[in-house]
Z-matrix of the N, CA and C atoms (Angstrom, degrees):
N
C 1 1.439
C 2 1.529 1 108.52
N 3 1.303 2 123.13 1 154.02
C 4 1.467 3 127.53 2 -140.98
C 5 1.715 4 94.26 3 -112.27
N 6 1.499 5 142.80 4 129.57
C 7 1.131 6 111.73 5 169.60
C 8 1.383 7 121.49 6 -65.90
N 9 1.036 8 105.33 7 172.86
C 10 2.031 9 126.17 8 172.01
C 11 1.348 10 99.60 9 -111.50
N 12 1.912 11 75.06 10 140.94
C 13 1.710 12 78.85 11 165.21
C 14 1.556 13 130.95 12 -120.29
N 15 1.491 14 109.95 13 49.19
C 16 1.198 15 129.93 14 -151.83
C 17 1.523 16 89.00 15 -130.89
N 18 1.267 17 107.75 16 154.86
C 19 1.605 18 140.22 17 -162.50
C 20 1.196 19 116.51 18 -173.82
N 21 1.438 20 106.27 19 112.17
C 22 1.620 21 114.62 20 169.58
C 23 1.587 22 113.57 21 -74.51
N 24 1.261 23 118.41 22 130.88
C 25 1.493 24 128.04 23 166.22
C 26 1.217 25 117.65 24 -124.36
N 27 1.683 26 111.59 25 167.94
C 28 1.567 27 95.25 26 167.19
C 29 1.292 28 116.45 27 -99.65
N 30 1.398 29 111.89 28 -179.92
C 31 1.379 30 105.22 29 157.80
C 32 1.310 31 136.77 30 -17.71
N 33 1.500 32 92.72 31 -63.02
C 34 1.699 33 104.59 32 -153.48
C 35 1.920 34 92.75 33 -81.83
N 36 1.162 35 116.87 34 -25.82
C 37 1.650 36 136.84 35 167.79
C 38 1.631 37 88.20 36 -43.08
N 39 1.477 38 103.76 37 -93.62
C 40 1.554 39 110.28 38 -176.04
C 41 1.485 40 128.90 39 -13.26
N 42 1.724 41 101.02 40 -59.35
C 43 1.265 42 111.03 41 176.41
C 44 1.278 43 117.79 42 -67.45
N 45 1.181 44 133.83 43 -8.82
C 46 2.158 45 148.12 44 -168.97
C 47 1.926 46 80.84 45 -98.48
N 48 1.188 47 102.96 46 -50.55
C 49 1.601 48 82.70 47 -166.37
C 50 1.672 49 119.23 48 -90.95
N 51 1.449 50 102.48 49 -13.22
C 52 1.339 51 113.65 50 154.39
C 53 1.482 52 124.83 51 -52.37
N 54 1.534 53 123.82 52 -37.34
C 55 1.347 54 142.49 53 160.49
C 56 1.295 55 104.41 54 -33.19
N 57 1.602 56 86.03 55 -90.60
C 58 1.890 57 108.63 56 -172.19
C 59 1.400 58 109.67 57 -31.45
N 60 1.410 59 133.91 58 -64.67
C 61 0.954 60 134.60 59 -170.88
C 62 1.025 61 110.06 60 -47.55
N 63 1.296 62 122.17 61 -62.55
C 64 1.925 63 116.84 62 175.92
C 65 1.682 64 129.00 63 -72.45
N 66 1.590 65 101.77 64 10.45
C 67 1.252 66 100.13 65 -172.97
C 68 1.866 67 86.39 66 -102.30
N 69 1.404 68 96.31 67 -44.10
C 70 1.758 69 106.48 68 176.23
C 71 1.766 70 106.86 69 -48.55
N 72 1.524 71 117.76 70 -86.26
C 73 0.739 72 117.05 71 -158.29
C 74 2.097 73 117.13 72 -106.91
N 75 1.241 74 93.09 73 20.99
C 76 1.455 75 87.19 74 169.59
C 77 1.899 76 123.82 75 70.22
N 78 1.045 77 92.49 76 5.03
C 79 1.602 78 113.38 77 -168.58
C 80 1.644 79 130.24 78 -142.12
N 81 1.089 80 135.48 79 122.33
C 82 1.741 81 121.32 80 174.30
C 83 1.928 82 98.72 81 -73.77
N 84 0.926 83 126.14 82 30.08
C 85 1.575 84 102.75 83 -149.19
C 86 1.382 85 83.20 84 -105.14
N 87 1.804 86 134.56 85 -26.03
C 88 1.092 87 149.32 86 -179.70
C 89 1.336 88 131.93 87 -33.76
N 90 1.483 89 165.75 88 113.07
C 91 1.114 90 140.08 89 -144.02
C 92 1.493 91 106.86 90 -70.82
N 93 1.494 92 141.29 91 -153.32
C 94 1.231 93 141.24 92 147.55
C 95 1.672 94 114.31 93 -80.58
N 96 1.683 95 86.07 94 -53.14
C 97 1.624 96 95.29 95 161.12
C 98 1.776 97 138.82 96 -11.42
N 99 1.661 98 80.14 97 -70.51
C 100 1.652 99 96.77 98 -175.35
C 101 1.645 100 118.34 99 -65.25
N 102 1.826 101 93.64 100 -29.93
C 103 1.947 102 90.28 101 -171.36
C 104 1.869 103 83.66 102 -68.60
N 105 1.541 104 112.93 103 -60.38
C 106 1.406 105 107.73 104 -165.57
C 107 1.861 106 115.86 105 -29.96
N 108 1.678 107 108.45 106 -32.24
C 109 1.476 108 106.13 107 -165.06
C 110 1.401 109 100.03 108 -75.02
N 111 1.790 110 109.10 109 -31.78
C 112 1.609 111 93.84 110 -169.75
C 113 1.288 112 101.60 111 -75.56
N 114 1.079 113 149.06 112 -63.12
C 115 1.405 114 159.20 113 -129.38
C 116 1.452 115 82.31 114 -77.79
N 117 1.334 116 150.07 115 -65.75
C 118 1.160 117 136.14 116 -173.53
C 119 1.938 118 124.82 117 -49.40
N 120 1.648 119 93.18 118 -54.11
C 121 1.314 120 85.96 119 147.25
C 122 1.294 121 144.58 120 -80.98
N 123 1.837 122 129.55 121 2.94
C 124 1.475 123 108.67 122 158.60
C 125 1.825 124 115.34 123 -80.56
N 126 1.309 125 97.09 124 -18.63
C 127 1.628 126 102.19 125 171.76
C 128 1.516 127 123.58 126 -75.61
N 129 1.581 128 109.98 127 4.04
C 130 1.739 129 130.32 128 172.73
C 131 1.469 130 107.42 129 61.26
N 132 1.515 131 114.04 130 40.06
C 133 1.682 132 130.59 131 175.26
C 134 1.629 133 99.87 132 -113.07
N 135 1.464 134 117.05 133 121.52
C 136 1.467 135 139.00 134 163.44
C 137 1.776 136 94.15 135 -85.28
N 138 1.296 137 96.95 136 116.35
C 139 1.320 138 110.81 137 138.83
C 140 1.558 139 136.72 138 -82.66
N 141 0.660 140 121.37 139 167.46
C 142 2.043 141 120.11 140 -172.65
C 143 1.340 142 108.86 141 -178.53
N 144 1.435 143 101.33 142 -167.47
C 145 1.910 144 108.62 143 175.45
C 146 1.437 145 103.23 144 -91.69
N 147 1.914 146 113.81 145 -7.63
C 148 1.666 147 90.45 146 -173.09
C 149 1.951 148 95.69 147 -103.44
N 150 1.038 149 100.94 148 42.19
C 151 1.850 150 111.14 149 178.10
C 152 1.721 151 111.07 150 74.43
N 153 1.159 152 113.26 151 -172.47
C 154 1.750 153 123.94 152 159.00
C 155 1.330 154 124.67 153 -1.59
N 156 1.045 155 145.36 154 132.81
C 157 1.562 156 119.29 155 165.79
C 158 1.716 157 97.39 156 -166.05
N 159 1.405 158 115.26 157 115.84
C 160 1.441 159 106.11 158 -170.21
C 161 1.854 160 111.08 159 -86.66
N 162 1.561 161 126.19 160 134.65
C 163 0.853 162 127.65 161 -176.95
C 164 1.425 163 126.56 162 -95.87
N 165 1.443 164 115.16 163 131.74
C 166 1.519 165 117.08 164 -162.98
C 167 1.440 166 103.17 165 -100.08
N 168 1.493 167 114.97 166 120.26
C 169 1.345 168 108.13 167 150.96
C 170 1.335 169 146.68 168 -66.89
């Protein structure tokens, strides 16, 4: 099975990651994706297909 790249949020979700993105990168043009990848990785959390997974340096 193929991933998706779709994610339901809410509103008030939208608008938190609507932030980030423009606080990150200065732009809406950004995927949702990408703020989600950074923010997971400056908080030292791997995402994947097997869910959450916090990464140790």
């Amino acid at each position: 099975m193929g991933r998706t790249n779709h994610i339901r949020v809410s509103d008030a979700e939208k608008e938190e990651l609507n932030k980030a993105r423009m606080s990150l990168y200065g732009t809406d043009e950004v995927p949702f994706g990408a703020v989600i990848d950074r923010l997971c990785r400056e908080a030292g959390v791997s995402v994947d297909n097997d869910g959450p997974q916090m990464v140790r340096a």
